[in-house]
Residue frames as a rotation matrix with the C-alpha (Angstrom) as fourth column:
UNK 1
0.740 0.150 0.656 111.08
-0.672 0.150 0.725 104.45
0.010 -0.977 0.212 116.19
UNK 2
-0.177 -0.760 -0.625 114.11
-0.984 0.145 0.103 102.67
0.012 0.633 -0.774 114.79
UNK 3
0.078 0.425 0.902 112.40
0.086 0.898 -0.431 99.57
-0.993 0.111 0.033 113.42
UNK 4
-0.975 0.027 -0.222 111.62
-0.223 -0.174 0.959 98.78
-0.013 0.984 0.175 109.78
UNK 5
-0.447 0.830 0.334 107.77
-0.531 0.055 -0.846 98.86
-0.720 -0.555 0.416 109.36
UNK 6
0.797 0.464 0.386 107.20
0.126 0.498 -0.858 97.81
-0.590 0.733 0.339 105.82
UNK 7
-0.381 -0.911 -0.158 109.32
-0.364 -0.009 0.931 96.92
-0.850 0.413 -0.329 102.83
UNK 8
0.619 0.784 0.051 108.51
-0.070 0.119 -0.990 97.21
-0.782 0.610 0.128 99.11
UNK 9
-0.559 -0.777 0.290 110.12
0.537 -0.073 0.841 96.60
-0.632 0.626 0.457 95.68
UNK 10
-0.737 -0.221 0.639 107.65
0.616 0.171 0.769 97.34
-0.279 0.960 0.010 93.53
UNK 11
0.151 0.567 0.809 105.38
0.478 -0.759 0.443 99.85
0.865 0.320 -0.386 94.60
UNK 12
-0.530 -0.445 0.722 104.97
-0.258 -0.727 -0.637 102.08
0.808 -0.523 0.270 97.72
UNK 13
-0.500 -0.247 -0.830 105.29
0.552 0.647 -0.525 101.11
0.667 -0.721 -0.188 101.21
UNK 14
0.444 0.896 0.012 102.90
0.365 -0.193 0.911 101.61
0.818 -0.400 -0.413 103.84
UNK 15
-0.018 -0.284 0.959 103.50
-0.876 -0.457 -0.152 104.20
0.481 -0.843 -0.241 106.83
UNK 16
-0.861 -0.332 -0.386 103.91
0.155 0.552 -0.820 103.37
0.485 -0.765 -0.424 110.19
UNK 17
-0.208 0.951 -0.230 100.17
0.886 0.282 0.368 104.93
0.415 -0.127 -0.901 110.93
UNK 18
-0.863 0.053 -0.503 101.35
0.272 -0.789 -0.551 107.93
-0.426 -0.612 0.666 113.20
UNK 19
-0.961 0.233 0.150 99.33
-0.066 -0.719 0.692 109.86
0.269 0.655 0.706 110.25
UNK 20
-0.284 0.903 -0.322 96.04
-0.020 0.330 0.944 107.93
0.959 0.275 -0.076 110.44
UNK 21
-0.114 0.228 -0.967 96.24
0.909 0.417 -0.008 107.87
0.402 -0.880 -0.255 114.22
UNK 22
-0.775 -0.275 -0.569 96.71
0.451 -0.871 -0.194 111.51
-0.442 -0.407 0.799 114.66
UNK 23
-0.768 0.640 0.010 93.82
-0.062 -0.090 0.994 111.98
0.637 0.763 0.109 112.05
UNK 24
-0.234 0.707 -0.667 91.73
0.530 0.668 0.523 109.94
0.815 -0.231 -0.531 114.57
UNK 25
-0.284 -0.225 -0.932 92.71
0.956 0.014 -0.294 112.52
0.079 -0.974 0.211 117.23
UNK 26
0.708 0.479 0.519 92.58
0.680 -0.662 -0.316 115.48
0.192 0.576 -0.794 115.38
UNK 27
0.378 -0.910 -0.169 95.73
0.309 -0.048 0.950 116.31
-0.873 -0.411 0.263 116.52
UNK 28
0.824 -0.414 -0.387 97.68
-0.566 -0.635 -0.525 119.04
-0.028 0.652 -0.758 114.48
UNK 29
0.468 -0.878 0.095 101.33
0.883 0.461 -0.086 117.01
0.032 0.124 0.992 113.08
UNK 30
0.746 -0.551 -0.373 104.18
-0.382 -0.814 0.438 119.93
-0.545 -0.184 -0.818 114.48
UNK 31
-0.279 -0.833 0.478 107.02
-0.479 0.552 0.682 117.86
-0.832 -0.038 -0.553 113.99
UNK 32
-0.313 0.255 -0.915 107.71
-0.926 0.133 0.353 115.85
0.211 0.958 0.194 110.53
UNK 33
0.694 0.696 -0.186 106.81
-0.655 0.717 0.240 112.70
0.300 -0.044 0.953 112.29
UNK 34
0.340 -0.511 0.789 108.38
-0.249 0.760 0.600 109.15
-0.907 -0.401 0.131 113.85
UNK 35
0.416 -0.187 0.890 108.94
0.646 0.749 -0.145 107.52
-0.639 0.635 0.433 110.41
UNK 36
-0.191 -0.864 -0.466 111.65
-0.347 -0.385 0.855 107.80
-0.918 0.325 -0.226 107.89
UNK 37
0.591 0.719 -0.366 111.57
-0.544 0.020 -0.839 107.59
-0.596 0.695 0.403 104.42
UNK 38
0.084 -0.937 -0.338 114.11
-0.600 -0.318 0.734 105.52
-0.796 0.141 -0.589 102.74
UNK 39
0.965 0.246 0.094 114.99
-0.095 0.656 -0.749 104.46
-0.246 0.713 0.656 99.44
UNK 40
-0.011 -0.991 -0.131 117.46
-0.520 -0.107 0.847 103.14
-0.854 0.078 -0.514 97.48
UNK 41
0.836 0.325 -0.442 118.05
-0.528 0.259 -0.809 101.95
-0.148 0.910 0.388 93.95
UNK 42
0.198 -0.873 0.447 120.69
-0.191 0.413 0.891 99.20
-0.961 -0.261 -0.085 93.24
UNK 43
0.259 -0.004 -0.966 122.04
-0.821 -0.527 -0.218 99.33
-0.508 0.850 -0.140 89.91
UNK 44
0.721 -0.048 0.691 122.71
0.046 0.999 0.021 96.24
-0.691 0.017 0.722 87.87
UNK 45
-0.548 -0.825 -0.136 125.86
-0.079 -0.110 0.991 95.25
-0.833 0.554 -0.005 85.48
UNK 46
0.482 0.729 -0.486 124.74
-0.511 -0.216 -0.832 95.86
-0.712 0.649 0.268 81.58
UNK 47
-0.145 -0.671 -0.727 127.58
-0.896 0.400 -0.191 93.55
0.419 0.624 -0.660 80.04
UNK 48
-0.122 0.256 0.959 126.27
-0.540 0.793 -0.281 90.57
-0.833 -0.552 0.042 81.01
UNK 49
0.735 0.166 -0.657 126.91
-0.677 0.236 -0.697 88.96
0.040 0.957 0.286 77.28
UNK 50
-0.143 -0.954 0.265 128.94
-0.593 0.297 0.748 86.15
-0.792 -0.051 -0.608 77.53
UNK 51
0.119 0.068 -0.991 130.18
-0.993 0.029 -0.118 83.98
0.021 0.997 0.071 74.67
UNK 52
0.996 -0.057 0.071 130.69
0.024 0.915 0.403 80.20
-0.088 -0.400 0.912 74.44
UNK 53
-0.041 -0.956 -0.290 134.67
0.548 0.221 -0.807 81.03
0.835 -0.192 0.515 74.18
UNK 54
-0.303 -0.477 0.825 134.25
-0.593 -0.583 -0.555 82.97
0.746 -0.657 -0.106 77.45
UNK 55
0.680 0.626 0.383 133.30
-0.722 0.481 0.496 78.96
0.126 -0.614 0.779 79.07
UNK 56
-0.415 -0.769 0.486 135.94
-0.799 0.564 0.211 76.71
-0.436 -0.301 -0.848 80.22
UNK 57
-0.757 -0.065 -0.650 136.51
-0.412 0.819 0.398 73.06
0.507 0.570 -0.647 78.21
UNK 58
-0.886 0.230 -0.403 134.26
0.384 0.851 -0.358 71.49
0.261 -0.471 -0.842 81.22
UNK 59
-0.237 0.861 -0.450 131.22
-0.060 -0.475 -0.878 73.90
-0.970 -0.181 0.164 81.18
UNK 60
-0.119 0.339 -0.933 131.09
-0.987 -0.140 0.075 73.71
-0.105 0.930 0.351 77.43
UNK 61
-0.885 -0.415 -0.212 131.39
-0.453 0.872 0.183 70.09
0.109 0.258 -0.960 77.82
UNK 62
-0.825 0.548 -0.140 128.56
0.367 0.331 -0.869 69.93
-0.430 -0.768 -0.474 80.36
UNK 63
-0.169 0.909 -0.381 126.11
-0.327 -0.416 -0.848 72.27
-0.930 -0.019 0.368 78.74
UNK 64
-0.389 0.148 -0.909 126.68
-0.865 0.280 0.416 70.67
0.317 0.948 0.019 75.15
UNK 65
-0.974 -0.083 -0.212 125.96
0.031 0.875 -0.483 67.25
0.226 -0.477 -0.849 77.24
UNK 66
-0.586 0.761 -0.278 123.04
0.118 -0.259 -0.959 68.91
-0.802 -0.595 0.062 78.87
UNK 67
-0.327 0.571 -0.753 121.41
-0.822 -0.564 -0.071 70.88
-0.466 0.596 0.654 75.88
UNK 68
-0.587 -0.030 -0.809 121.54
-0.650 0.613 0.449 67.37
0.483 0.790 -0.379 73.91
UNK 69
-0.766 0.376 -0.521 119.70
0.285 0.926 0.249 65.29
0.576 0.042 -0.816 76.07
UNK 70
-0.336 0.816 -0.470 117.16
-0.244 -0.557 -0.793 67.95
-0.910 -0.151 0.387 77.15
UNK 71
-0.600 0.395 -0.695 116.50
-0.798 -0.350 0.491 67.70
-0.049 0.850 0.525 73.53
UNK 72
-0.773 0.096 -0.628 115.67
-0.326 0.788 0.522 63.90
0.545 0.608 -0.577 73.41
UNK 73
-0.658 0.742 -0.130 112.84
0.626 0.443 -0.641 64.16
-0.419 -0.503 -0.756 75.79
UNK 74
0.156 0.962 -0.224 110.89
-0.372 -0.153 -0.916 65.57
-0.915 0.226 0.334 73.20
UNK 75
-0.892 -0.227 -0.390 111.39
-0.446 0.317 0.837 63.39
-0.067 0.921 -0.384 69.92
UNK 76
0.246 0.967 0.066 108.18
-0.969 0.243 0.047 61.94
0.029 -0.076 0.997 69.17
UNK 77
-0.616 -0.081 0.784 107.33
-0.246 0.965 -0.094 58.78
-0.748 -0.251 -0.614 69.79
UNK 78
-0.739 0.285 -0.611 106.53
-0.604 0.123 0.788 56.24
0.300 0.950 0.081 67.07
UNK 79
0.182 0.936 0.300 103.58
-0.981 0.194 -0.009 54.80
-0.066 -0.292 0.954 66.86
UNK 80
-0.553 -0.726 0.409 103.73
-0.703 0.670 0.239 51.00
-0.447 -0.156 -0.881 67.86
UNK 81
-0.445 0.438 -0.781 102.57
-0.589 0.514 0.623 48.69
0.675 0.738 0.030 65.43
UNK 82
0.039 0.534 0.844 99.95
-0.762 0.563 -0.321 45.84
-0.647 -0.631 0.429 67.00
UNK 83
-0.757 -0.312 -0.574 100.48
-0.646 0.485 0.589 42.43
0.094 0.817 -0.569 65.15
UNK 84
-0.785 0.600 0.155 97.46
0.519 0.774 -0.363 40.93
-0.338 -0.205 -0.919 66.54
UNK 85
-0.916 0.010 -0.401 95.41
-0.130 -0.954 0.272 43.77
-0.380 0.301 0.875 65.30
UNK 86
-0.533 0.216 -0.818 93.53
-0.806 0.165 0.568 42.11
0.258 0.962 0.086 62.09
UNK 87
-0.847 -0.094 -0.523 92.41
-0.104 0.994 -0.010 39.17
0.521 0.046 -0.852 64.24
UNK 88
0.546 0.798 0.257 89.22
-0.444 0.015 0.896 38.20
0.711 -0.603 0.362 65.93
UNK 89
-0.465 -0.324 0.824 89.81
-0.868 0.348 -0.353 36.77
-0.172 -0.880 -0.443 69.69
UNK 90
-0.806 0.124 -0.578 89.01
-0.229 0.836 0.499 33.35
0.545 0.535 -0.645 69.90
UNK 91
0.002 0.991 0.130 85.80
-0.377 -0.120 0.918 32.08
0.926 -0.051 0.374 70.92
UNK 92
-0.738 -0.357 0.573 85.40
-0.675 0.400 -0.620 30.94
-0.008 -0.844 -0.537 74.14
UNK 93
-0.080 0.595 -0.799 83.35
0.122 0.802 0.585 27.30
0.989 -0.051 -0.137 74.50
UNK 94
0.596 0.182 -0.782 83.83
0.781 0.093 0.617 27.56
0.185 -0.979 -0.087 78.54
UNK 95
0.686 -0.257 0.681 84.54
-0.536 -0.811 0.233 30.09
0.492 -0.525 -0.694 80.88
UNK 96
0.598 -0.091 -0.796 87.69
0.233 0.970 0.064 28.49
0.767 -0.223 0.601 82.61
UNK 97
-0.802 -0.401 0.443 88.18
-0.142 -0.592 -0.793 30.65
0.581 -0.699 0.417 85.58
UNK 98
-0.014 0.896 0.445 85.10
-0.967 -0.125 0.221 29.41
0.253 -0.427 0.868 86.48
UNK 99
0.725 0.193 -0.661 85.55
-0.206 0.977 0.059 25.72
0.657 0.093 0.748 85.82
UNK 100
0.197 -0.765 -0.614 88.62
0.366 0.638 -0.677 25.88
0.910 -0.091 0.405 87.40
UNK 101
0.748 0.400 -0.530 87.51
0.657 -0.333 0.676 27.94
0.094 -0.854 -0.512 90.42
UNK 102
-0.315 -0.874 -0.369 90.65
0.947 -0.313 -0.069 30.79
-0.055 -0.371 0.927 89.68
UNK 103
0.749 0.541 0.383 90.44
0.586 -0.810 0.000 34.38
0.310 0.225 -0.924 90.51
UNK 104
-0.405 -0.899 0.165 92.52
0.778 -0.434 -0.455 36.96
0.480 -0.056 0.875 90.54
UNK 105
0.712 0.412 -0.568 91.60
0.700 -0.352 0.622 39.28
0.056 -0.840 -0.539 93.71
């Protein structure tokens, strides 16, 4: 009915119904029908190998730039030493958020 009714890539596209409606009628199909089949197949390039001399001075610059500090967000981190560690806290004799009536809200 020149429209497009459905569009697939990757499997097969659904009529336009005539079929299922003529089914419903019982209606004999004379004619091959309203809807067109069409496919097509687009082909793609297989030399798609490129080399790092086939990158200008400023793309090799950029992706050696790039590649190097992508790496450094995964270096482990070292573990950080605690120097208070080994110590007990001192004791407390008074509470002195109390005595002094401070809170932090």
């Amino acid at each position: 009915m020149g429209r497009v009714m459905d569009i697939s890539f990757f499997a097969k596209a659904d009529g336009c119904g005539m079929e299922t409606a003529l089914a419903i009628l019982e209606k004999d199909i004379e004619k091959p029908g309203c809807c067109d089949d069409e496919s097509f197949v687009l082909t793609g390039q297989d030399d798609l190998k490129l080399t790092w001399s086939d990158l200008e001075l400023e793309q090799q610059v950029f992706f050696s730039a790039f590649f190097m500090s992508y790496l450094d967000l995964f270096v482990p981190l070292e573990e950080q030493t605690i120097p208070h560690k080994e110590y007990p806290p001192p004791v407390l004799v008074r509470d002195i958020h109390l005595l002094d009536q401070v809170f932090l809200i």
